[in-house]
C-alpha positions as CSV (number, residue, x, y, z in Angstrom):
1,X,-6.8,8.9,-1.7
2,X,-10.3,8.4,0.0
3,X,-12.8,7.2,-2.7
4,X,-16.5,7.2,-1.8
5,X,-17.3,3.6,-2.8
6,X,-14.9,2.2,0.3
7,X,-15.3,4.7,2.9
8,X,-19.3,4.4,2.0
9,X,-18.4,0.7,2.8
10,X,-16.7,1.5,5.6
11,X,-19.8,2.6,7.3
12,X,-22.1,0.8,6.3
13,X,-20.1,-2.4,7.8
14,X,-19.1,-0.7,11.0
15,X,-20.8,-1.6,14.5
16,X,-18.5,-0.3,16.8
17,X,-16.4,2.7,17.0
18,X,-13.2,3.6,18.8
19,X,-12.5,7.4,19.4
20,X,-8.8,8.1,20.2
21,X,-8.9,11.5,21.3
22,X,-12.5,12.4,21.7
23,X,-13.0,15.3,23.8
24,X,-15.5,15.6,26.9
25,X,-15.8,19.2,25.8
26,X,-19.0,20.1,24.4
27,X,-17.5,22.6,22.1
28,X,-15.2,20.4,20.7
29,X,-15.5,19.4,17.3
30,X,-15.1,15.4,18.4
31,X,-17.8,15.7,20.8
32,X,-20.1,16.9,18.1
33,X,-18.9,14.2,15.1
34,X,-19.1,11.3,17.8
35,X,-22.3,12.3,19.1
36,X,-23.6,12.5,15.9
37,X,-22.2,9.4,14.9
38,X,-23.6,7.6,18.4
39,X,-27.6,8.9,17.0
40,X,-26.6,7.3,13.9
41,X,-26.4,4.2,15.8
42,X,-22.9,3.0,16.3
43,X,-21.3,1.8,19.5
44,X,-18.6,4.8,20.7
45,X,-16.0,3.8,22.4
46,X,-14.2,7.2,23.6
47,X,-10.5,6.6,24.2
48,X,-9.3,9.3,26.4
49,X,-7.2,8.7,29.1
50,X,-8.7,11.9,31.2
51,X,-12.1,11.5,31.6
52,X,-14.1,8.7,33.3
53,X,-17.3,8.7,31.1
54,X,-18.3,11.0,27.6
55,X,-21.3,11.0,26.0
56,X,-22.7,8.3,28.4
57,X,-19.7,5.7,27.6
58,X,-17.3,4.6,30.3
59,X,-14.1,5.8,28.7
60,X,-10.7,3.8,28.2
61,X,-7.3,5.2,28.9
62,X,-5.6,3.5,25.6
63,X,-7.2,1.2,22.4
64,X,-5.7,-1.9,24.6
65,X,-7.8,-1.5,27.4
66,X,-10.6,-2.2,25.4
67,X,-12.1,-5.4,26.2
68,X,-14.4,-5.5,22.8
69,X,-14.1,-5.8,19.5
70,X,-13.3,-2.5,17.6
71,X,-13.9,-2.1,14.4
72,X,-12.9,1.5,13.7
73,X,-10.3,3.4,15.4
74,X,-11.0,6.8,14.7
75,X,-8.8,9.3,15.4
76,X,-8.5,13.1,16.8
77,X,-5.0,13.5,17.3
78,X,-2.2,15.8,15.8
79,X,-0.8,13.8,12.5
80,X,2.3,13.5,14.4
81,X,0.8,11.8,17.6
82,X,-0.9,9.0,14.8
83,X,2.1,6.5,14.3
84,X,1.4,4.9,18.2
85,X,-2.3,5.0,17.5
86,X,-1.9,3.2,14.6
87,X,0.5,0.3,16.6
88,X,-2.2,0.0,18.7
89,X,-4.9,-0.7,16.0
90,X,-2.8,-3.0,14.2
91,X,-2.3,-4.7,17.7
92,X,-5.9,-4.6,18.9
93,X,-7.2,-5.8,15.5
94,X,-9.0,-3.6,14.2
95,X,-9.9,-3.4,10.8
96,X,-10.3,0.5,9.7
97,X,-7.9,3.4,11.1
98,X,-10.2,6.3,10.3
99,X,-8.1,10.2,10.7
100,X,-10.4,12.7,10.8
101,X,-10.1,16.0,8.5
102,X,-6.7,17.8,8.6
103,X,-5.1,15.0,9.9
104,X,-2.4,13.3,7.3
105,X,0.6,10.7,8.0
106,X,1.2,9.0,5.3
107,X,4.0,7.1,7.3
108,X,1.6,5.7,9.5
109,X,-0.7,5.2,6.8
110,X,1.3,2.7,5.0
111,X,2.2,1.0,7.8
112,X,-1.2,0.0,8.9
113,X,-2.0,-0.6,5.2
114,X,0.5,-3.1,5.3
115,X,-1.0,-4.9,8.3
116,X,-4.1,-5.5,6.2
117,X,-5.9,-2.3,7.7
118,X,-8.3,0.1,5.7
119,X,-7.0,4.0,6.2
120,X,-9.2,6.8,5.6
121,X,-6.9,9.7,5.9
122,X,-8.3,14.0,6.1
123,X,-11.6,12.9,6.3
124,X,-14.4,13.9,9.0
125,X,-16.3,11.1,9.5
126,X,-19.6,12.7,10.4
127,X,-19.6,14.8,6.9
128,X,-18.7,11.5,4.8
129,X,-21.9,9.9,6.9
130,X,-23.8,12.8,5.8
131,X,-22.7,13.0,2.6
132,X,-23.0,9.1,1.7
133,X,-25.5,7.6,4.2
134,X,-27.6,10.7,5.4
135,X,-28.7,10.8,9.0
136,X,-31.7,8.4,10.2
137,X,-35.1,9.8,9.8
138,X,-35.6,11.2,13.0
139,X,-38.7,9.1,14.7
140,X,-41.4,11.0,16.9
């Protein structure tokens, strides 16, 4: 279960953002949660292994091609296609494997719980921000 007080944490500690999944498709769901999440201030990563470049980030083909630190590895994949995203957050070292809403696998859940990683499981990221944080005052 997702309780407010950690996933509030979650994002307030957060710098950098990887986003398995993230469409380049402007009427995508991703590509409006990441954006937001990019005004909000935090480093996207898309991880995508179609595009070259989304929202203005060069884009990575897989979580290990990443040469930087991650600290989140978000994800916008079918609950069955989580399991290899979460191998390669436990092996990249990140620290939170965040599945956005309607996306559940408890399997995979538990394993990167037992690597020492944070889950966040049905759970848009952008809403939480919303709900928990707010948006930044938006500066003229």
């Amino acid at each position: 279960m997702n309780s407010d007080t950690e996933m509030k944490e979650i994002l307030l500690s957060t710098k950098t953002i990887a986003s398995v999944g993230l469409s380049s498709n402007q009427e995508k769901d991703s590509y409006w949660i990441v954006s937001y999440l990019q005004e909000q201030g935090y480093r996207i990563i898309p991880v995508n292994p179609t595009a070259p470049e989304i929202l203005g980030e060069k884009v990575y083909p897989s979580l290990e091609a990443i040469p930087d630190k991650v600290d989140v590895v978000q994800v916008f994949r079918k609950s069955e296609d989580v399991p290899p995203v979460v191998e390669s957050a436990i092996a990249i070292g990140a620290k939170v494997v965040w599945m956005q809403a309607g996306i559940v696998n408890e399997e995979a859940a538990q394993k990167a719980r037992a690597a020492g990683l944070q889950v966040v499981m049905d759970a848009c990221m952008r809403v939480t921000h919303q709900r928990l944080i707010g948006p930044k005052p938006v500066t003229i």
